[in-house]
ROSE-4610 file (N, C-alpha, C; in Angstrom, 1 decimal, always signed):
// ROSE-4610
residu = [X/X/X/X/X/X/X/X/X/X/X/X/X/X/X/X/X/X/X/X/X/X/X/X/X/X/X/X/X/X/X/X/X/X/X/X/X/X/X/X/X/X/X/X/X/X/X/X/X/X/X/X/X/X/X/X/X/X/X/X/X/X/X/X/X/X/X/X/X/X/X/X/X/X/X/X/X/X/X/X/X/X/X/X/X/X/X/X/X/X/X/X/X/X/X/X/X/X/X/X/X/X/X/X/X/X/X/X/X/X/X/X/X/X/X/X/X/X/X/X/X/X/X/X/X/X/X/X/X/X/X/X/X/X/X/X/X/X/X/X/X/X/X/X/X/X/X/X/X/X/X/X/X/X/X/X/X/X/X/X/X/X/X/X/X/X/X/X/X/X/X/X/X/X/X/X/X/X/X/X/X/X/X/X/X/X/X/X/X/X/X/X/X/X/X/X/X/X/X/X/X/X/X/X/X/X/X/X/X/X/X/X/X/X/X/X/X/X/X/X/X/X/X/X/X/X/X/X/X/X/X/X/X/X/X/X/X/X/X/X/X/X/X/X/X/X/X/X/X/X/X/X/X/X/X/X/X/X/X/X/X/X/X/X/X/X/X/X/X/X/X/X/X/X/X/X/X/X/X/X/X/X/X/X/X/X/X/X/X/X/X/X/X/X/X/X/X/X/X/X/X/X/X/X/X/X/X/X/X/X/X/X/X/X/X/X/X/X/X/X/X/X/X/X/X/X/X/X/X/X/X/X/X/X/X/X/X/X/X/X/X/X/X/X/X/X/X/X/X/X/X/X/X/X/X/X/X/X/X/X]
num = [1/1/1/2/2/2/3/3/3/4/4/4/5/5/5/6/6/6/7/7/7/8/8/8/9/9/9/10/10/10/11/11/11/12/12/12/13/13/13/14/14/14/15/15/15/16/16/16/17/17/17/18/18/18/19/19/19/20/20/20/21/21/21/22/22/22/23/23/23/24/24/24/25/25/25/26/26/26/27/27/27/28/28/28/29/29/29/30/30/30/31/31/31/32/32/32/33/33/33/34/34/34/35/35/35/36/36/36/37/37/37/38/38/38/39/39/39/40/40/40/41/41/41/42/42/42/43/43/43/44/44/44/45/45/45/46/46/46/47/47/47/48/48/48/49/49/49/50/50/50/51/51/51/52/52/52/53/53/53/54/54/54/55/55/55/56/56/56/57/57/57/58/58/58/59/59/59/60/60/60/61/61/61/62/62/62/63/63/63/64/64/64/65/65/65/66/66/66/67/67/67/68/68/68/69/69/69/70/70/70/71/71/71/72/72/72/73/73/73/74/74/74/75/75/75/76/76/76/77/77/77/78/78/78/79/79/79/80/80/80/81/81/81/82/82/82/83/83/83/84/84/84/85/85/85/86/86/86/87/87/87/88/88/88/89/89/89/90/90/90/91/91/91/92/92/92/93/93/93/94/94/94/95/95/95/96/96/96/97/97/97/98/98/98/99/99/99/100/100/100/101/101/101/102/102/102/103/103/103/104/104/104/105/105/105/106/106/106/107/107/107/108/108/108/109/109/109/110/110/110/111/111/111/112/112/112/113/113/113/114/114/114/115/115/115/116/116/116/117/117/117/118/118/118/119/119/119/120/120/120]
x = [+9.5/+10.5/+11.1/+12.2/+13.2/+13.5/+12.6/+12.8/+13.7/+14.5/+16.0/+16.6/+17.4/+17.7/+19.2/+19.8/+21.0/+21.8/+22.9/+23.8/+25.1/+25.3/+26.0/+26.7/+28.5/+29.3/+29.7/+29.2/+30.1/+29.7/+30.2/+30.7/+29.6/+28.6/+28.1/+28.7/+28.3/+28.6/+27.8/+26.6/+25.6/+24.3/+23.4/+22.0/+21.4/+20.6/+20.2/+19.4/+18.3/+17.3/+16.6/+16.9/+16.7/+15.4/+14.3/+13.3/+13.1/+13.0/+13.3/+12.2/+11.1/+9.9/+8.6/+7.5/+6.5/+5.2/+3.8/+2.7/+2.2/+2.2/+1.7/+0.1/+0.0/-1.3/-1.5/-2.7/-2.9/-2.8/-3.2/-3.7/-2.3/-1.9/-0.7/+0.8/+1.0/+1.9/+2.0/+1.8/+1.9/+2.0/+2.8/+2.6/+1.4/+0.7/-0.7/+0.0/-1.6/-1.6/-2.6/-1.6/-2.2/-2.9/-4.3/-5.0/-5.9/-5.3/-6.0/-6.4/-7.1/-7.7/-7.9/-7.5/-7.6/-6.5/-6.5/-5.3/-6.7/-5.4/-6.1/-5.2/-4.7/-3.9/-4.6/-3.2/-3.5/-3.6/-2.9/-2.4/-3.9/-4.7/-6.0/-6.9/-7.0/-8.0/-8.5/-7.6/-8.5/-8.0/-9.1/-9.3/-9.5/-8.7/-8.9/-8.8/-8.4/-8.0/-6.4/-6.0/-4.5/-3.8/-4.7/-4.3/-4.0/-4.3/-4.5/-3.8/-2.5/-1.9/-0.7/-0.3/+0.5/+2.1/+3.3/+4.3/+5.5/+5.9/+7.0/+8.4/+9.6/+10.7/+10.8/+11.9/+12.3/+13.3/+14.3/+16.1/+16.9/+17.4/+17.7/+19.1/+20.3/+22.0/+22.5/+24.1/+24.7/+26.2/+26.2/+27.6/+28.0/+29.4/+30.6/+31.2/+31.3/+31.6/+33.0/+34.3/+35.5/+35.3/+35.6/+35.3/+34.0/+33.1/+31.6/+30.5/+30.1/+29.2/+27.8/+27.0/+25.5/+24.9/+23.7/+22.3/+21.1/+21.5/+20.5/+19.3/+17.9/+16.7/+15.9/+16.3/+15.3/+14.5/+13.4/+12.0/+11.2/+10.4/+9.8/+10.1/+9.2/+9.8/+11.1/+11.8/+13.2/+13.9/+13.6/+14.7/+14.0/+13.3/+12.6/+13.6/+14.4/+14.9/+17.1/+16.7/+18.1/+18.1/+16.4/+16.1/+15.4/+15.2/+15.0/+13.4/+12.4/+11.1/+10.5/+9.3/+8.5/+8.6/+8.2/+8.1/+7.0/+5.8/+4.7/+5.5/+5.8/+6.3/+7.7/+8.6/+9.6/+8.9/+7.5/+7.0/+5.7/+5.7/+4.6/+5.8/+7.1/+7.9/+8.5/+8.7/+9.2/+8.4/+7.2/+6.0/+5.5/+5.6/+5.6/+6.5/+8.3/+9.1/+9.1/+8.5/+8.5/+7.5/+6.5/+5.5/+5.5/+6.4/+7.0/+7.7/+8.7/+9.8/+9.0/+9.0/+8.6/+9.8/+10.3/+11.3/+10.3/+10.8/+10.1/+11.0/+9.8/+9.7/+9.7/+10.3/+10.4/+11.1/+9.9/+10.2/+10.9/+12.0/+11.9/+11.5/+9.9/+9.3/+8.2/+8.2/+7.5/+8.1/+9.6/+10.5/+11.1/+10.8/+10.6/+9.2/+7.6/+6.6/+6.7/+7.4/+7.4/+8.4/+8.8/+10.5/+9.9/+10.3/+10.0/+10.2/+9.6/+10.4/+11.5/+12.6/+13.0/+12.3/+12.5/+12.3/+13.0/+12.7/+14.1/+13.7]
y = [-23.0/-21.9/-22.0/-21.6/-22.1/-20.7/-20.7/-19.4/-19.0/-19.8/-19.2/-18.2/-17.4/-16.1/-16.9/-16.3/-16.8/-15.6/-14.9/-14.1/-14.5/-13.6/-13.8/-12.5/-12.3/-11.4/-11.8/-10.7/-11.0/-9.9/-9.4/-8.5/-8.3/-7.6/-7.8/-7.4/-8.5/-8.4/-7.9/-8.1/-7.8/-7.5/-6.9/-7.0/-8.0/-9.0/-10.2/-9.2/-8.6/-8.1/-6.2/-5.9/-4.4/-3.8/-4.8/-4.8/-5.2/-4.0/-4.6/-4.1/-3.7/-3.6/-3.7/-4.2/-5.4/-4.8/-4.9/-4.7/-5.8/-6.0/-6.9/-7.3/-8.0/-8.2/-8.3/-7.4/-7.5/-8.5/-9.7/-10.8/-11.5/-11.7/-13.1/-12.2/-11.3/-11.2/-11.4/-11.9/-12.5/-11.3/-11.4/-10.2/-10.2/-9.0/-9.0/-8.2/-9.0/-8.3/-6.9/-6.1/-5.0/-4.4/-4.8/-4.8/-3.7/-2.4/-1.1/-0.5/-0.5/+0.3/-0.7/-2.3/-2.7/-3.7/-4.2/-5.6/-6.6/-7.9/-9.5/-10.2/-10.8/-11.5/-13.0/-13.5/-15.1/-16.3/-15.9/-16.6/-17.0/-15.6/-15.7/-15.8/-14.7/-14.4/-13.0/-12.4/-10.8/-10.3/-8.6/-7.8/-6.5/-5.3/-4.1/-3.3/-1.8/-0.9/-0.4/-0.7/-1.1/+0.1/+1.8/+2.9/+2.6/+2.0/+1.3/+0.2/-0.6/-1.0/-0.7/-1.9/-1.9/-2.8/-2.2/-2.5/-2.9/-3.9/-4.6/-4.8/-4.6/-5.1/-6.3/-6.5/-7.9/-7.7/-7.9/-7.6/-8.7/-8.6/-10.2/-9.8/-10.4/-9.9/-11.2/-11.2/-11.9/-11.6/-12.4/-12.1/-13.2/-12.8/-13.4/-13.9/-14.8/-14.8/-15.9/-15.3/-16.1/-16.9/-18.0/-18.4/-19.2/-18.6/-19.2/-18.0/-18.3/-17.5/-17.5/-17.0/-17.1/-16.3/-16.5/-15.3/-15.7/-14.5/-14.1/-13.0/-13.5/-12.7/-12.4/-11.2/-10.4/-9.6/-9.8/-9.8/-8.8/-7.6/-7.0/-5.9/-6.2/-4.4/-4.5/-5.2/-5.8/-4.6/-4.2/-3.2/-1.6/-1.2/-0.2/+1.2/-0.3/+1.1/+1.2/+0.2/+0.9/+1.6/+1.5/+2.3/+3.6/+3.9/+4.6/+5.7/+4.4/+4.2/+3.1/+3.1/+1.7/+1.6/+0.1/+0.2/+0.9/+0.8/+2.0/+3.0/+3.6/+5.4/+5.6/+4.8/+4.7/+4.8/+4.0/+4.1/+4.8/+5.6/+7.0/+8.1/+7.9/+9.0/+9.0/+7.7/+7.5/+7.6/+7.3/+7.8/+8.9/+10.1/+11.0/+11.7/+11.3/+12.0/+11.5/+10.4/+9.7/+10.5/+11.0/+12.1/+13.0/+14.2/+15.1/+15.4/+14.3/+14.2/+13.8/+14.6/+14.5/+14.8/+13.7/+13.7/+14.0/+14.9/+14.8/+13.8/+13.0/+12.1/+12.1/+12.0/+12.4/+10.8/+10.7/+9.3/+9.8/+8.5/+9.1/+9.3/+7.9/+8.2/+9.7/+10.3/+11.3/+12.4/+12.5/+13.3/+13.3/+12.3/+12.4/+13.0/+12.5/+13.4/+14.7/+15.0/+16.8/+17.5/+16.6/+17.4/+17.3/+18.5/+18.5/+17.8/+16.7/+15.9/+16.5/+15.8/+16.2/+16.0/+17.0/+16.5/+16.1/+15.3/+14.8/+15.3]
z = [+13.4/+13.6/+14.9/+14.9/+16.0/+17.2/+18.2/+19.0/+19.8/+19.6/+20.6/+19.8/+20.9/+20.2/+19.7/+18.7/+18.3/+18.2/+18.5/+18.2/+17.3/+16.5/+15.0/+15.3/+15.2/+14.8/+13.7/+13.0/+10.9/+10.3/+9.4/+8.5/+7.4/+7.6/+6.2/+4.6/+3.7/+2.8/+1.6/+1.9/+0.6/+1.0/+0.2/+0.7/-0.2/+0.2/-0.3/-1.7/-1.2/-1.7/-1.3/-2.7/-2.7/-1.7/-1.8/-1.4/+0.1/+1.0/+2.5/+3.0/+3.1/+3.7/+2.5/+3.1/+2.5/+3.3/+2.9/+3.1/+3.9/+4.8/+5.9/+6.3/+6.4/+7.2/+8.3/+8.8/+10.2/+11.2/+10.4/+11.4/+11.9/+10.4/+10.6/+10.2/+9.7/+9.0/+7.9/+7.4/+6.0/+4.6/+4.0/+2.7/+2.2/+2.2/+1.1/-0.1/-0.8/-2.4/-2.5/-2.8/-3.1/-4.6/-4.7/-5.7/-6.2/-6.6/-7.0/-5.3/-5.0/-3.3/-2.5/-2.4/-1.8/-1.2/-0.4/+0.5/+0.3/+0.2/+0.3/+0.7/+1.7/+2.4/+1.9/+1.2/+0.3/+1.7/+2.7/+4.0/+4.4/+5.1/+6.2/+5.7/+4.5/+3.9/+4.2/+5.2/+5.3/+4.4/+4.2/+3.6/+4.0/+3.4/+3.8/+2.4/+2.9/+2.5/+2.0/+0.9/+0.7/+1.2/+1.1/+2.3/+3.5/+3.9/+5.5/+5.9/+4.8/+4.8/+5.9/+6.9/+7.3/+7.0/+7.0/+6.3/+7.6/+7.0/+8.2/+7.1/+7.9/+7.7/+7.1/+6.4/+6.0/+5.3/+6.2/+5.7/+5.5/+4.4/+4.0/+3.2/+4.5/+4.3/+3.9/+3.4/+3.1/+4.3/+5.1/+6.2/+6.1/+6.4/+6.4/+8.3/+8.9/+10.1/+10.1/+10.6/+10.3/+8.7/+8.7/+7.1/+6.7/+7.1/+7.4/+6.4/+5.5/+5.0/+5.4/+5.7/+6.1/+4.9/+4.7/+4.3/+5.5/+6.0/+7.0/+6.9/+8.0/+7.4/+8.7/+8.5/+9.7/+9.8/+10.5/+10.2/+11.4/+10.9/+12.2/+13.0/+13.9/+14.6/+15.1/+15.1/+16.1/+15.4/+13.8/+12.2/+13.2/+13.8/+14.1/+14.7/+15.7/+16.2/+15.2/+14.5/+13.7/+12.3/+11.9/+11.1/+11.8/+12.8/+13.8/+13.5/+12.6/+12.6/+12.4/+12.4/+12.1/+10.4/+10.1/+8.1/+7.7/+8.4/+7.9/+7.8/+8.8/+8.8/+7.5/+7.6/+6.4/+5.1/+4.9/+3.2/+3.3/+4.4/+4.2/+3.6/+4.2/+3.6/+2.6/+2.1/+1.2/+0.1/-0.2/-1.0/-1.2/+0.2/-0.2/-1.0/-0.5/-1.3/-2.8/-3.1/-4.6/-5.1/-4.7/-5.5/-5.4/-4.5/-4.8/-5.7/-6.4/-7.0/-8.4/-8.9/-10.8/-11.9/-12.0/-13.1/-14.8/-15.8/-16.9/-17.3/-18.1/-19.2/-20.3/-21.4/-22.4/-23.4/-23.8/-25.0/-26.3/-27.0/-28.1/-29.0/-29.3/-30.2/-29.9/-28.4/-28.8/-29.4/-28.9/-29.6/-31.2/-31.5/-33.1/-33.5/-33.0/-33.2/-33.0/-32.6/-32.1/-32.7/-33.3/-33.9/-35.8/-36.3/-37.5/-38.6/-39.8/-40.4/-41.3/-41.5/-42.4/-44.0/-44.6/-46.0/-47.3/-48.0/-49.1/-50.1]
């Protein structure tokens, strides 16, 4: 990986991927698999508490600079302060407001069981 900083003026065009923050591993970074109550990072090999999961950025744009297209991917606390928190704290609130939020569900094969048949 190449550690010079590089600066890029361009225009975003897209978001690569819906999915911009990820369950991290303590050690290395690396995404863990979240398996019922627990984390397993395939990378190190640690193991926790998937509660106790920590969550990092990972923003992956499509920009445009003069007639030069890039997909670019940025990774880390660096997103903190323009999301103006950390990824843990963004998917502690975002999970809360996703279980606050109860949409009824209503299938239609249950709505034919509950609806009277007709008869011929």
């Amino acid at each position: 990986m190449n550690r010079r900083r590089k600066f890029l003026l361009a225009s975003v065009l897209a978001l690569q991927n819906s999915s911009f923050i990820y369950p991290s591993c303590q050690k290395c970074f690396s995404r863990v698999i979240l398996v019922s109550k627990r984390s397993n990072c395939p990378k190190c090999g640690c193991t926790g508490e998937s509660g106790n999961a920590n969550y990092r950025y990972k923003l992956s744009l499509k920009v445009a600079e003069s007639n030069k297209l890039f997909v670019i991917t940025v990774f880390g606390s660096c997103l903190d302060t323009f999301f103006g928190l950390t990824a843990t704290g963004l998917h502690r609130i975002l999970k809360a407001t996703l279980d606050k939020v109860q949409m009824p569900v209503t299938s239609y094969s249950n709505a034919l069981t509950t609806k009277e048949k007709p008869k011929h």
